[in-house]
C-alpha positions, -999 to 999 in steps of 0.1 A, spaced: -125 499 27 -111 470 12 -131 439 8 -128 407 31 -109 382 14 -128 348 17 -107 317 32 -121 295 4 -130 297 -27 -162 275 -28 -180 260 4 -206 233 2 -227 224 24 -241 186 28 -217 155 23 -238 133 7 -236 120 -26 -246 152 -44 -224 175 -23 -194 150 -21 -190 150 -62 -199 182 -62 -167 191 -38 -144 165 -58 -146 182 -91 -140 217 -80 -110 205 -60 -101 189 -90 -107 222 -111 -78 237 -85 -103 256 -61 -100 252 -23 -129 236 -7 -144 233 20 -172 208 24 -194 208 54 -216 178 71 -240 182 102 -234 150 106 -206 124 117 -191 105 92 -201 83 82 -238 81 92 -274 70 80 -297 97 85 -298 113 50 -300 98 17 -267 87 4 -258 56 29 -267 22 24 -255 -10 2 -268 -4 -27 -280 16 -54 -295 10 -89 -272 23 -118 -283 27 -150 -286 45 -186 -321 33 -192 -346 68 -186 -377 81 -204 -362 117 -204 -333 125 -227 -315 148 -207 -308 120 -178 -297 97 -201 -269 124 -215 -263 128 -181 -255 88 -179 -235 88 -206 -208 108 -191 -217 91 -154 -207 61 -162 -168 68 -175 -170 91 -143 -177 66 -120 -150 44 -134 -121 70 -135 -135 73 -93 -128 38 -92 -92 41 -101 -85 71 -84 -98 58 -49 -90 20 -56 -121 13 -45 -144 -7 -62 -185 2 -61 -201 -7 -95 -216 -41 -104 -229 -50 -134 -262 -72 -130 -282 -57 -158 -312 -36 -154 -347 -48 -165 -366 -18 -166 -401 -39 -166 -431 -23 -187 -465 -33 -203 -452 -43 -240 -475 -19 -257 -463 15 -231 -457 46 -250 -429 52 -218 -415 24 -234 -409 34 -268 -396 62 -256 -368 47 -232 -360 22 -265 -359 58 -290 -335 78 -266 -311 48 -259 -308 43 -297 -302 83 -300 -275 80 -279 -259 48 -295 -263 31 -259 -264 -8 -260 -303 -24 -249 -324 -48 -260 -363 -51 -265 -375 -81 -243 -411 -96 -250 -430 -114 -224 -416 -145 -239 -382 -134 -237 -388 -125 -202 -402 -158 -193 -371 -179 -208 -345 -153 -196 -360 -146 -159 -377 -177 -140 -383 -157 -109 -403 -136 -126 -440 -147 -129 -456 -111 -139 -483 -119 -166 -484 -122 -207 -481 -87 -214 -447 -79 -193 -421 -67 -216 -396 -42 -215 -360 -31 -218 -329 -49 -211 -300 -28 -205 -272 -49 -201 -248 -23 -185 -268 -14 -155 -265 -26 -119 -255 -18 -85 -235 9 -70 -226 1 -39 -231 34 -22 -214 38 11 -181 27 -9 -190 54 -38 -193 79 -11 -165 75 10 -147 70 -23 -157 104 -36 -146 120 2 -109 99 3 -101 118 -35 -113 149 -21 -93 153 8 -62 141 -14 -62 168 -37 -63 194 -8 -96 195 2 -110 204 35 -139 183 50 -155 187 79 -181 167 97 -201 167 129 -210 201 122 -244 218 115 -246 255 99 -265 278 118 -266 304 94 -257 313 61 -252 349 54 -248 361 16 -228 388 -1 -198 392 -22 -181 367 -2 -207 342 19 -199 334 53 -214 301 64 -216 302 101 -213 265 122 -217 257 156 -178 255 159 -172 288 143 -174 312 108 -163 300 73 -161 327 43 -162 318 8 -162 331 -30 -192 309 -35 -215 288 -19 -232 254 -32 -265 241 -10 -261 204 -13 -280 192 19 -305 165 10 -337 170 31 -326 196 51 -320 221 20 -356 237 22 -340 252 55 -316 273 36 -335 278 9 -366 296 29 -337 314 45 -321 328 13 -357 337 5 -366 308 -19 -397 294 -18 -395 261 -39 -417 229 -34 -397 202 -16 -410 170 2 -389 149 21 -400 115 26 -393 83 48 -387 54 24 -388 20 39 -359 -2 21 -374 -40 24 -355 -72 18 -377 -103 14 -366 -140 21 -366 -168 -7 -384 -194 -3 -389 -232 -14 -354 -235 -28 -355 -206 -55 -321 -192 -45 -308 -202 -78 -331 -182 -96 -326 -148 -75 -284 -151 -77 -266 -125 -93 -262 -134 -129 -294 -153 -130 -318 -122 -116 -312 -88 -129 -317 -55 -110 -354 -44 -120 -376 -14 -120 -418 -22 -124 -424 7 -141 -466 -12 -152 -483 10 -127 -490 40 -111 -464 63 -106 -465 57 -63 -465 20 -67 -435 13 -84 -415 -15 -75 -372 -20 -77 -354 -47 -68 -318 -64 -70 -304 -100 -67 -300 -115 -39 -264 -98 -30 -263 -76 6 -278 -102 26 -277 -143 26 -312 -154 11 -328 -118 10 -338 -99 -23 -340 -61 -18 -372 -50 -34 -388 -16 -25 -413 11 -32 -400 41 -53 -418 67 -29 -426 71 11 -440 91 42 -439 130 48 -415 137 72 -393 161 88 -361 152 85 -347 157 122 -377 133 135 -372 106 106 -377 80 130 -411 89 148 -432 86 116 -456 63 124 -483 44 99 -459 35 65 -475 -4 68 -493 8 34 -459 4 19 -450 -28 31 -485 -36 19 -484 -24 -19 -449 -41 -18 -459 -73 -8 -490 -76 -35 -470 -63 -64 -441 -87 -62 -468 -115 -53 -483 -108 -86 -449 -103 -100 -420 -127 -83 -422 -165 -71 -406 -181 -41 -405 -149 -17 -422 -151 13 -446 -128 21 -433 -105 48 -404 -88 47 -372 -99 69 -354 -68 72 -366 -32 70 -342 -1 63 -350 36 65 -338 62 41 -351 98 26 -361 111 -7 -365 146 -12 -391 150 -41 -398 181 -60 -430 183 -80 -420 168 -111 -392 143 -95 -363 164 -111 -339 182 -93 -330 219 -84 -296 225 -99 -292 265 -104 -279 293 -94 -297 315 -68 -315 345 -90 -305 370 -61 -273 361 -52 -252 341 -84 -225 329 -63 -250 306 -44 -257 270 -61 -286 251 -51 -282 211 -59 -310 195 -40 -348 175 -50 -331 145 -64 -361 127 -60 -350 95 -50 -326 89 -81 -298 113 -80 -274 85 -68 -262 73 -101 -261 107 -119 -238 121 -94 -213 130 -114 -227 146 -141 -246 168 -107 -207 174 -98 -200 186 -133 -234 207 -141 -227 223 -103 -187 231 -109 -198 249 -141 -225 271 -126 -199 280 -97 -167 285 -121 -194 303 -148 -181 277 -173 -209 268 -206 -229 240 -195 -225 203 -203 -257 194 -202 -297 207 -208 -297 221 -174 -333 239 -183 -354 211 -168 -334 220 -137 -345 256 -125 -350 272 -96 -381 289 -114 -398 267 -137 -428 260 -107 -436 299 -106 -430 304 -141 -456 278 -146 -480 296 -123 -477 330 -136 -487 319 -173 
């Protein structure tokens, strides 16, 4: 008996940032797609909505900042293809103790790469930042092109190409059931989709499918709280765009590290938040209780850190990470079944590298030589590390 021929030639599942680019460049490679979201569009239950996102080339490990070289010209040429427009360019202090060996490092792989920065002492930071009020030994790196993404527009930018170029999306519907073999079928609530290949792009919920598919790899989702603090006493001026930079406080711990923007998304109110959050599970986000602690290590960092902001928060947001381990992503094929792609475990910064993820995942579908290292990546490095 003949073989069922599949309706579409790659299916992926989860419309967020990820899945989105991940959709728009096999479209774009002349495959027919069909992406899936449980979801209505657009919503804010996952971890791709929002105002704003940090974008920038500045990263300890060599293989993201490869992966920004190529995002940024991405994100441009999805600019001019949507006519929307989504980057900003603040700068991006990435904020260390001058003597950090993560530091040096950042500073060695941006000169590697031939990618514009400058090494700021704390007297540099004093005469170039006035808000900022974090001690003698603050230094760090200045990286001129980094800055904001405005993320709902990048989305829905990503989505409007998509469907141009003859893609199918389809929102407001879960998938019950995923059922592998030559050609997957991806069953819904509203019927049964078959497909050449199948990519797994669904944020927190990917764990689900994984299990299913018999994977067993660590993911946590978490409930960040996204906090914007008033100005106070007249410091506007030095918390405007062009006068305050994006930031990342990378001086402590690796749970109590503090971004920010300028004041941009709302009149008088920075955005500063914690880079981690609450266990959850994702379908009952909203009844985690006790995540004060976070409002509380925000507040005393940027009091040690930042003048004129009061000290309670004005607004508080709600998004998820979903960390992995080592707080890099899962973006392989499935060691069963090779024409399943797992991209999930960004980690709370997979926004800006999406389109390098839409790249690395359209070659592991189409079987093309990857762009980039895509060893730090694997499905398997966890086990592999046990078993040694």
């Amino acid at each position: 008996m003949a073989a069922a021929k599949a309706a579409y030639d790659v299916i992926v599942i989860g419309a967020g940032i990820e899945g989105s680019s991940s959709a728009y460049n096999l479209v774009k490679k002349g495959k027919k797609v069909l992406l899936l979201e449980q979801f209505p569009l657009p919503h804010s239950r996952g971890s791709s909505h929002g105002q704003s996102r940090i974008i920038r080339y500045a990263y300890e490990e060599d293989f993201y900042v490869k992966m920004m070289v190529d995002a940024f010209p991405l994100w441009k040429e999805l600019e001019e293809e949507s006519g929307a427009e989504f980057y900003i360019k603040h700068g991006l202090f990435e904020m260390h103790q001058e003597d950090s060996q993560s530091l040096q490092n950042i500073a060695a792989n941006l000169r590697a790469f031939k990618v514009q920065h400058e090494m700021l002492t704390p007297a540099d930071v004093k005469s170039r930042f006035p808000a900022i009020t974090a001690g003698d030994k603050c230094g760090g790196i200045w990286d001129p092109n980094g800055g904001v993404l405005k993320a709902d527009r990048a989305l829905a930018a990503y989505q409007t190409v998509f469907k141009r170029l003859g893609g199918t999306l389809r929102d407001g519907e879960p998938v019950t059931l995923v059922t592998p073999g030559d050609v997957v079928t991806v069953s819904t609530r509203s019927g049964q989709y078959t497909a050449s290949s199948l990519v797994i792009a669904a944020g927190a919920w990917s764990g689900r499918f994984c299990s299913a598919l018999g994977l067993n790899v660590p993911l946590d989702p978490l409930r960040t709280v996204v906090l914007y603090w008033k100005v106070i006493n007249d410091g506007a001026s030095d918390y405007a765009p062009g006068k305050f930079p994006c930031f990342i406080d990378s001086r402590t711990v690796e749970d109590c590290i503090v971004y920010g923007f300028p004041m941009q998304e709302y009149p008088g109110l920075v955005k500063a938040c914690l880079h981690y959050g609450a266990k959850i599970d994702p379908d009952e986000r909203d009844k985690v209780v006790g995540d004060e602690w976070i409002v509380e290590k925000v507040k005393n960092i940027l009091a040690s850190t930042f003048k004129n902001l009061e000290s309670t928060p004005s607004i508080k947001e709600y998004c998820i990470y979903t960390n992995t381990p080592d707080n890099h992503a899962y973006i392989d094929k499935h060691p069963k079944y090779p024409n399943i792609v797992i991209a999930t475990g960004f980690s709370g910064h997979g926004f800006k590298i999406a389109p390098a993820v839409g790249r690395a995942v359209s070659e592991l579908v189409l079987k093309q030589a990857p762009t980039y290292n895509m060893k730090p990546f694997q499905l398997d490095r966890f086990s592999r590390k046990a078993s040694l």
